[in-house]
C-alpha positions in Angstrom: 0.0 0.0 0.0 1.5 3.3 -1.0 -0.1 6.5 1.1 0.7 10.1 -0.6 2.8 11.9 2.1 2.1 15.2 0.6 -1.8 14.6 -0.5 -2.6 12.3 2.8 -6.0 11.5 1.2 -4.2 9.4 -1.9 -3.7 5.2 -1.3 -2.7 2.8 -3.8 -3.5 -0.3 -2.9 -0.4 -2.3 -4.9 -2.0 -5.8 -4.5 -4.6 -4.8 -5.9 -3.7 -3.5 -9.1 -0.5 -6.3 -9.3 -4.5 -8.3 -9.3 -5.6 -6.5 -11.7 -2.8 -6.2 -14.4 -2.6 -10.0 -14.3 1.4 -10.0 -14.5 1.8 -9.2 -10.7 3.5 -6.1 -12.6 2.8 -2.4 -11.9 3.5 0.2 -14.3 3.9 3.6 -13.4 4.6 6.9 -16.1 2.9 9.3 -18.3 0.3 7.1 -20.4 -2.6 6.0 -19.9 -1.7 2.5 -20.6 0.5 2.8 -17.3 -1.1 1.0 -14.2 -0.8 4.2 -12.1 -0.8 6.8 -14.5 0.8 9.8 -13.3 0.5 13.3 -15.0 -0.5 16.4 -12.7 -0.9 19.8 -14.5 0.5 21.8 -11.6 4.1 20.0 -12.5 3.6 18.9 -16.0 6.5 16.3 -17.2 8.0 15.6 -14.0 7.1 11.8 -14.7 8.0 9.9 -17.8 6.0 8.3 -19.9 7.4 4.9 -18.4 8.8 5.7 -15.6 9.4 2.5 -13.3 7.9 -0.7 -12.3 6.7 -2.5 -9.4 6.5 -6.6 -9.1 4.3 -7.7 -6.9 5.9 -11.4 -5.0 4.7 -14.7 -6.2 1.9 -15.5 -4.4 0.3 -12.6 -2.9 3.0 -12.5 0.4 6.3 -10.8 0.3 8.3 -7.5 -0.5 7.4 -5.6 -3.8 10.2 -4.6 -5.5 10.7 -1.2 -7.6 12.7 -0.9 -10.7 13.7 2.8 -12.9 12.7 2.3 -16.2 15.7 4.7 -17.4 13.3 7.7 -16.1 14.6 11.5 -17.3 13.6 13.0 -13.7 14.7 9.3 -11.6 12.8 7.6 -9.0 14.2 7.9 -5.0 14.6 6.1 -2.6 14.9 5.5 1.4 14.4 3.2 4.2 12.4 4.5 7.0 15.3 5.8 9.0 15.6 9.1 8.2 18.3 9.0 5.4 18.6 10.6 2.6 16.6 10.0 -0.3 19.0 8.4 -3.0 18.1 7.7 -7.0 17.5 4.6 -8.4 19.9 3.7 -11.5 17.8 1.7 -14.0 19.7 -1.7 -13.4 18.9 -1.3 -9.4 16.0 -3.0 -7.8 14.6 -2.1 -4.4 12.8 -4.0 -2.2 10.5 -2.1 -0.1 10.3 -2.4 3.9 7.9 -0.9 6.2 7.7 2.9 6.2 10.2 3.0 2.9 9.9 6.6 1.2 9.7 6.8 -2.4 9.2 9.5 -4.8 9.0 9.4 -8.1 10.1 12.6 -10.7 12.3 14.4 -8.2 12.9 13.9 -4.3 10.3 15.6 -1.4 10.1 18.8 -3.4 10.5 19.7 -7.3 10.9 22.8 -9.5 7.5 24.1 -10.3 8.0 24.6 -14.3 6.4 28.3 -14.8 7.6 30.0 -11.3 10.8 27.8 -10.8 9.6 27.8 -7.1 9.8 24.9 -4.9 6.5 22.7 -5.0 5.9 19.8 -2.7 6.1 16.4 -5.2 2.8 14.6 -5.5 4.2 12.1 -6.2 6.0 11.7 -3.2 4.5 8.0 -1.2 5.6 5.5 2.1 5.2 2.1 1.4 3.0 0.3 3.8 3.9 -3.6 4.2 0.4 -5.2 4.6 1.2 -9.0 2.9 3.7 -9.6 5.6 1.6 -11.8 8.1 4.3 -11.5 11.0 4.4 -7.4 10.9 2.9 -6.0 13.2 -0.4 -4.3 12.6 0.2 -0.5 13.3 0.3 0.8 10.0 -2.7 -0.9 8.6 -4.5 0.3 12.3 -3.5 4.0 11.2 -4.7 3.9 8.1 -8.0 2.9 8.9 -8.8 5.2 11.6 -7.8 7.8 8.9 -10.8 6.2 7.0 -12.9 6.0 9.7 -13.7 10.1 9.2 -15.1 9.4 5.6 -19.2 9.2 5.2 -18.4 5.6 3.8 -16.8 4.1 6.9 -18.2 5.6 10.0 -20.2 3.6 12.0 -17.9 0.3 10.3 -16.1 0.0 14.0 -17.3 0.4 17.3 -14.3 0.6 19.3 -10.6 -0.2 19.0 -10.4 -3.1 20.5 -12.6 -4.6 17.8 -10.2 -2.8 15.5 -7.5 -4.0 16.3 -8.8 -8.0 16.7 -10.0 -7.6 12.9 -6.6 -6.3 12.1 -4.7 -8.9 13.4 -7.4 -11.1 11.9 -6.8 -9.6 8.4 -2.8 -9.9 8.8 -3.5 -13.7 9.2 -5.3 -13.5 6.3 -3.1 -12.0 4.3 -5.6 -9.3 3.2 -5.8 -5.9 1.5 -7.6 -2.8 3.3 -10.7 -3.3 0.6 -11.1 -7.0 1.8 -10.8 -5.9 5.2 -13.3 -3.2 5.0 -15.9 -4.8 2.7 -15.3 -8.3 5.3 -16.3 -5.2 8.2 -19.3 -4.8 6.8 -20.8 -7.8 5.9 -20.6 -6.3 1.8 
Protein backbone atom coordinates (compact mmCIF):
# COMPACT_ATOMS: atom_id res chain seq x y z
CA UNK A 1 0.00 0.00 0.00
CA UNK A 2 1.48 3.34 -1.02
CA UNK A 3 -0.09 6.48 1.08
CA UNK A 4 0.71 10.14 -0.58
CA UNK A 5 2.83 11.88 2.09
CA UNK A 6 2.12 15.17 0.61
CA UNK A 7 -1.78 14.58 -0.54
CA UNK A 8 -2.63 12.27 2.81
CA UNK A 9 -6.04 11.48 1.20
CA UNK A 10 -4.22 9.38 -1.94
CA UNK A 11 -3.71 5.21 -1.34
CA UNK A 12 -2.73 2.77 -3.83
CA UNK A 13 -3.54 -0.35 -2.92
CA UNK A 14 -0.39 -2.34 -4.94
CA UNK A 15 -1.99 -5.81 -4.54
CA UNK A 16 -4.63 -4.85 -5.89
CA UNK A 17 -3.71 -3.45 -9.13
CA UNK A 18 -0.46 -6.30 -9.30
CA UNK A 19 -4.48 -8.35 -9.30
CA UNK A 20 -5.63 -6.49 -11.75
CA UNK A 21 -2.80 -6.25 -14.41
CA UNK A 22 -2.61 -10.02 -14.32
CA UNK A 23 1.45 -10.03 -14.48
CA UNK A 24 1.76 -9.23 -10.68
CA UNK A 25 3.53 -6.09 -12.57
CA UNK A 26 2.80 -2.36 -11.90
CA UNK A 27 3.47 0.18 -14.30
CA UNK A 28 3.94 3.61 -13.41
CA UNK A 29 4.57 6.91 -16.08
CA UNK A 30 2.91 9.31 -18.27
CA UNK A 31 0.29 7.11 -20.38
CA UNK A 32 -2.63 6.02 -19.93
CA UNK A 33 -1.67 2.47 -20.58
CA UNK A 34 0.51 2.81 -17.32
CA UNK A 35 -1.13 1.03 -14.16
CA UNK A 36 -0.82 4.15 -12.12
CA UNK A 37 -0.77 6.80 -14.54
CA UNK A 38 0.78 9.83 -13.31
CA UNK A 39 0.47 13.28 -14.97
CA UNK A 40 -0.46 16.43 -12.66
CA UNK A 41 -0.89 19.77 -14.54
CA UNK A 42 0.50 21.81 -11.57
CA UNK A 43 4.11 20.04 -12.53
CA UNK A 44 3.60 18.90 -15.98
CA UNK A 45 6.45 16.27 -17.24
CA UNK A 46 7.97 15.62 -14.04
CA UNK A 47 7.14 11.84 -14.66
CA UNK A 48 8.04 9.93 -17.81
CA UNK A 49 5.96 8.29 -19.85
CA UNK A 50 7.37 4.93 -18.41
CA UNK A 51 8.78 5.66 -15.61
CA UNK A 52 9.35 2.51 -13.29
CA UNK A 53 7.88 -0.66 -12.34
CA UNK A 54 6.68 -2.54 -9.41
CA UNK A 55 6.53 -6.61 -9.10
CA UNK A 56 4.34 -7.75 -6.86
CA UNK A 57 5.89 -11.37 -5.01
CA UNK A 58 4.73 -14.69 -6.25
CA UNK A 59 1.90 -15.54 -4.43
CA UNK A 60 0.33 -12.60 -2.90
CA UNK A 61 2.95 -12.50 0.37
CA UNK A 62 6.34 -10.83 0.30
CA UNK A 63 8.30 -7.47 -0.50
CA UNK A 64 7.40 -5.58 -3.84
CA UNK A 65 10.22 -4.61 -5.52
CA UNK A 66 10.73 -1.19 -7.58
CA UNK A 67 12.72 -0.88 -10.69
CA UNK A 68 13.69 2.79 -12.86
CA UNK A 69 12.74 2.31 -16.17
CA UNK A 70 15.69 4.68 -17.38
CA UNK A 71 13.30 7.75 -16.14
CA UNK A 72 14.62 11.47 -17.28
CA UNK A 73 13.60 13.00 -13.70
CA UNK A 74 14.68 9.32 -11.57
CA UNK A 75 12.81 7.59 -9.02
CA UNK A 76 14.23 7.87 -5.01
CA UNK A 77 14.63 6.07 -2.57
CA UNK A 78 14.87 5.50 1.37
CA UNK A 79 14.42 3.24 4.25
CA UNK A 80 12.44 4.54 7.03
CA UNK A 81 15.33 5.78 9.04
CA UNK A 82 15.58 9.10 8.22
CA UNK A 83 18.30 9.03 5.42
CA UNK A 84 18.61 10.62 2.61
CA UNK A 85 16.58 10.03 -0.30
CA UNK A 86 19.03 8.37 -2.99
CA UNK A 87 18.13 7.71 -7.02
CA UNK A 88 17.46 4.55 -8.45
CA UNK A 89 19.87 3.66 -11.49
CA UNK A 90 17.85 1.75 -13.97
CA UNK A 91 19.66 -1.66 -13.40
CA UNK A 92 18.95 -1.31 -9.43
CA UNK A 93 15.99 -3.00 -7.84
CA UNK A 94 14.64 -2.10 -4.38
CA UNK A 95 12.83 -4.00 -2.19
CA UNK A 96 10.53 -2.08 -0.09
CA UNK A 97 10.34 -2.45 3.86
CA UNK A 98 7.89 -0.90 6.15
CA UNK A 99 7.72 2.89 6.18
CA UNK A 100 10.16 2.98 2.92
CA UNK A 101 9.91 6.61 1.22
CA UNK A 102 9.72 6.78 -2.42
CA UNK A 103 9.21 9.53 -4.81
CA UNK A 104 9.00 9.41 -8.08
CA UNK A 105 10.09 12.56 -10.68
CA UNK A 106 12.31 14.45 -8.20
CA UNK A 107 12.93 13.88 -4.35
CA UNK A 108 10.27 15.55 -1.41
CA UNK A 109 10.05 18.83 -3.36
CA UNK A 110 10.50 19.69 -7.25
CA UNK A 111 10.87 22.79 -9.54
CA UNK A 112 7.46 24.11 -10.27
CA UNK A 113 8.01 24.65 -14.34
CA UNK A 114 6.41 28.33 -14.81
CA UNK A 115 7.64 29.97 -11.33
CA UNK A 116 10.83 27.76 -10.79
CA UNK A 117 9.59 27.84 -7.11
CA UNK A 118 9.84 24.91 -4.92
CA UNK A 119 6.50 22.66 -4.96
CA UNK A 120 5.89 19.78 -2.70
CA UNK A 121 6.15 16.42 -5.17
CA UNK A 122 2.82 14.59 -5.47
CA UNK A 123 4.22 12.06 -6.21
CA UNK A 124 5.98 11.68 -3.18
CA UNK A 125 4.53 8.03 -1.23
CA UNK A 126 5.57 5.50 2.12
CA UNK A 127 5.16 2.06 1.37
CA UNK A 128 3.01 0.35 3.84
CA UNK A 129 3.85 -3.55 4.18
CA UNK A 130 0.39 -5.15 4.57
CA UNK A 131 1.23 -8.98 2.93
CA UNK A 132 3.67 -9.65 5.57
CA UNK A 133 1.57 -11.83 8.13
CA UNK A 134 4.28 -11.53 11.03
CA UNK A 135 4.36 -7.36 10.91
CA UNK A 136 2.95 -6.00 13.16
CA UNK A 137 -0.39 -4.26 12.61
CA UNK A 138 0.18 -0.45 13.31
CA UNK A 139 0.28 0.81 10.01
CA UNK A 140 -2.70 -0.87 8.62
CA UNK A 141 -4.52 0.27 12.26
CA UNK A 142 -3.51 4.02 11.19
CA UNK A 143 -4.73 3.89 8.07
CA UNK A 144 -7.97 2.87 8.93
CA UNK A 145 -8.78 5.21 11.56
CA UNK A 146 -7.81 7.77 8.92
CA UNK A 147 -10.77 6.21 6.97
CA UNK A 148 -12.94 6.05 9.66
CA UNK A 149 -13.68 10.10 9.22
CA UNK A 150 -15.15 9.44 5.59
CA UNK A 151 -19.18 9.20 5.22
CA UNK A 152 -18.44 5.56 3.79
CA UNK A 153 -16.79 4.12 6.87
CA UNK A 154 -18.17 5.56 10.02
CA UNK A 155 -20.23 3.59 11.98
CA UNK A 156 -17.87 0.31 10.28
CA UNK A 157 -16.07 0.01 13.97
CA UNK A 158 -17.29 0.36 17.27
CA UNK A 159 -14.34 0.57 19.25
CA UNK A 160 -10.65 -0.16 19.00
CA UNK A 161 -10.35 -3.08 20.45
CA UNK A 162 -12.64 -4.58 17.83
CA UNK A 163 -10.21 -2.79 15.49
CA UNK A 164 -7.46 -4.00 16.34
CA UNK A 165 -8.77 -7.96 16.74
CA UNK A 166 -10.00 -7.60 12.92
CA UNK A 167 -6.59 -6.31 12.07
CA UNK A 168 -4.68 -8.89 13.45
CA UNK A 169 -7.41 -11.08 11.90
CA UNK A 170 -6.80 -9.57 8.40
CA UNK A 171 -2.83 -9.91 8.76
CA UNK A 172 -3.55 -13.74 9.24
CA UNK A 173 -5.28 -13.47 6.28
CA UNK A 174 -3.14 -12.00 4.29
CA UNK A 175 -5.65 -9.27 3.21
CA UNK A 176 -5.75 -5.88 1.54
CA UNK A 177 -7.59 -2.84 3.33
CA UNK A 178 -10.66 -3.34 0.61
CA UNK A 179 -11.06 -7.00 1.80
CA UNK A 180 -10.80 -5.87 5.19
CA UNK A 181 -13.33 -3.17 4.97
CA UNK A 182 -15.94 -4.78 2.67
CA UNK A 183 -15.32 -8.26 5.25
CA UNK A 184 -16.26 -5.19 8.16
CA UNK A 185 -19.28 -4.78 6.75
CA UNK A 186 -20.75 -7.78 5.92
CA UNK A 187 -20.64 -6.25 1.80
Amino acid sequence: MFHCINRPHVYVDLRSLATMSHSGEITIGRTSKSTIPMDDPEVPSIISRQHAIIKMPQGGCGAPTLTDQGSLNGTYVSRANGKKMCKLSPSDTWTFEPNDRVSFGGCEEVLHPKTGARVANPYFFMFHNMIDKDEQPSALMDIIRQHLTCSICQGVLQCTQMLQSEVKTAFARCYTLDALVKDLTHQ
